[in-house]
N, C-alpha and C positions, 0 to 999 in steps of 0.2 A: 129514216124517219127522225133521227134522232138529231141530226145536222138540220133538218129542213124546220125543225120545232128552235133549233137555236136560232137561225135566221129568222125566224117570225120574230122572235124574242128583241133580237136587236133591232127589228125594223121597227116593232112597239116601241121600242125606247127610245128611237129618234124621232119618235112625233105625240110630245105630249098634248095634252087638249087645253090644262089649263095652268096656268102660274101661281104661286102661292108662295108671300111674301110674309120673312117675320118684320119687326115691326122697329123693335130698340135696336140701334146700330147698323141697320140696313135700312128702313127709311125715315127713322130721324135718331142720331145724337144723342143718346146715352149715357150719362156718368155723373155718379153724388156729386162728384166735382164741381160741375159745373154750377149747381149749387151751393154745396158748401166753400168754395173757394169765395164766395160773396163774403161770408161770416168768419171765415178765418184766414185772416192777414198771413199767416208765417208756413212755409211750402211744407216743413216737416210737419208741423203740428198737423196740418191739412192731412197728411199720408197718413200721420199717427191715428187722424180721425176715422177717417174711411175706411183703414186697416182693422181696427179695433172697438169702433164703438156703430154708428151708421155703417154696416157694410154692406156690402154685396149678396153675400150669403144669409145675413142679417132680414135684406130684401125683400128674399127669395122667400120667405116664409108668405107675405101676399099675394107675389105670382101664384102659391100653393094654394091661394083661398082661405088663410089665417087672416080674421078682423085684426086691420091696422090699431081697434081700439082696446087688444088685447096685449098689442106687439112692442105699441109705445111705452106702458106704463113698467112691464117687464124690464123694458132696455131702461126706462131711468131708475129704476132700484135697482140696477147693476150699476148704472155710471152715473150717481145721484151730480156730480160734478158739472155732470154735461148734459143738465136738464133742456137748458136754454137751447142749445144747440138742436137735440131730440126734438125739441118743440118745433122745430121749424119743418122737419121731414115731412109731415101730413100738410099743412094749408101752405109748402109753398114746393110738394112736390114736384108742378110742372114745370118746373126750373131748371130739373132735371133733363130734360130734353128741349134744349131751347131752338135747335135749327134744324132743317130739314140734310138728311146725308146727301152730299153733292152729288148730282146726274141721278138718283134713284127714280125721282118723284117726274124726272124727264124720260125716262123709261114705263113706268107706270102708265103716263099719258100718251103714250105709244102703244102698249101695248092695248089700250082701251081703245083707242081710233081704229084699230086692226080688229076689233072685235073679241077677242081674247080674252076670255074670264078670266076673274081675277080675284083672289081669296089672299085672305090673311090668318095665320097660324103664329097667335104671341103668347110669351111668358108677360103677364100683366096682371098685375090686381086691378080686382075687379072694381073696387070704386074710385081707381087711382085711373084705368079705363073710361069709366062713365065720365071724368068730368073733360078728359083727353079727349079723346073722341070728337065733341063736337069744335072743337079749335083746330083740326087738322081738315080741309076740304079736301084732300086729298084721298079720305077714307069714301067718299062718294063713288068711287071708281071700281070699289071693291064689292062683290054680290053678295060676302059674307065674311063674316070675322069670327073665327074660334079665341077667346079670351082663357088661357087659361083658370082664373081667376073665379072667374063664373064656372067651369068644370072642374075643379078642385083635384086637377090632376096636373101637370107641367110635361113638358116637353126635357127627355127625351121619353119618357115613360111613352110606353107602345099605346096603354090606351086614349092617349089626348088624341095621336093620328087616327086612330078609328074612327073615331068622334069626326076629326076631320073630313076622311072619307063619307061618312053619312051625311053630313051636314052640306057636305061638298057635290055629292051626287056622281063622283067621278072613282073609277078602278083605281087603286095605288099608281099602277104604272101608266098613267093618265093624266099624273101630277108631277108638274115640274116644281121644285120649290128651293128658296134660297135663305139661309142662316147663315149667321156670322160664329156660329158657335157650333165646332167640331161633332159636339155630341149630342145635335142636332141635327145636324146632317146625316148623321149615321144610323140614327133613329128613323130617317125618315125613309134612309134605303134599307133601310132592317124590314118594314113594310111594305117593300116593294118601288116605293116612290122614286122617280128620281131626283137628282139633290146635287145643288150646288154651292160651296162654302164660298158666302162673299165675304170678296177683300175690298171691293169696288166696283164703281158704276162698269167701267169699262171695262173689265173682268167680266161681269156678269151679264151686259153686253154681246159679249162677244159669246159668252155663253148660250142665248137666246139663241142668234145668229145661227150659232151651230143643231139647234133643236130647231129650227124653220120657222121660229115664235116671231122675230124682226128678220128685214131684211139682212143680208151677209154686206 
């Protein structure tokens, strides 16, 4: 019994029902960089910047659901220097992600011709979200999007995936889904889901391929 319960198990897992995609570095282009390399000429300073003053983890506090209008004035009474600079993080955010990640949004459009639901699960603040959102057509394809931002929980935290399951309408092991970030993916098989760390379109691809999502 206990063999014929693990073959169900793997045959579940080779046929998810639907895809679920994160969003920054898997289908578009992610990095202060690409912003602040506009406003700051000198490649050190630039690393200096992003390392230390606008960062990543800095960020991450919006993905959480912390008001940007709480976030900004904080960070410039710590680096009164680099007010100018700060200032530009909020009205010229979507600078941040200025192109779409190569072959993603050609996959997407495959997978929606095929009939194939199609969800999103992002670390995003929420009103850095709302203005995103309608610039992307590509979000059209999608039946729903979990924002972090708006749940005031991030990914890998177990309960955003819950969220997702509900929202989503499908069993963990029913969901195939693809991050760029390790402990994310790991979170998402910690649920049950299955999970694929993308490096690229035709990595994950071929990933499909093998889940019966596209053709082989």
């Amino acid at each position: 019994m206990q063999s014929l319960r693990a073959i169900g198990a793997f045959c579940m897992a080779e046929a998810p029902q639907a895809v679920v995609f994160d969003i920054g570095r898997v289908l578009y282009a992610w990095d202060l960089r690409h912003l602040y390399r506009k406003l700051i000429a000198d490649p050190a300073e630039l690393e200096w910047f992003v390392g230390h003053v606008v960062t990543p983890e800095w960020h991450f506090q919006s993905d959480a659901g912390r008001p940007v209008a709480e976030m900004v004035p904080e960070l410039k009474a710590r680096f009164p220097e680099q007010s100018a600079l700060i200032d530009a993080y909020v009205p010229r955010f979507l600078e941040t992600l200025p192109y779409a990640v190569p072959g993603t949004h050609a996959l997407v459009e495959r997978l929606a011709a095929r009939g194939v639901p199609l969800f999103a699960l992002t670390n995003f603040g929420a009103e850095f979200f709302a203005r995103f959102r309608p610039t992307a057509p590509i979000f059209g394809q999608f039946r729903d999007i979990v924002v972090s931002g708006d749940e005031k929980c991030v990914k890998p935290e177990p309960r955003i995936y819950e969220i997702a399951e509900a929202r989503f309408g499908y069993r963990p092991e029913a969901l195939f889904f693809t991050d760029d970030s390790p402990a994310n993916v790991e979170g998402a098989r910690a649920r049950g889901w299955q999970a694929h760390l993308f490096t690229d379109a035709a990595d994950l691809e071929a990933a499909l391929a093998e889940r019966g999502l596209l053709p082989a």
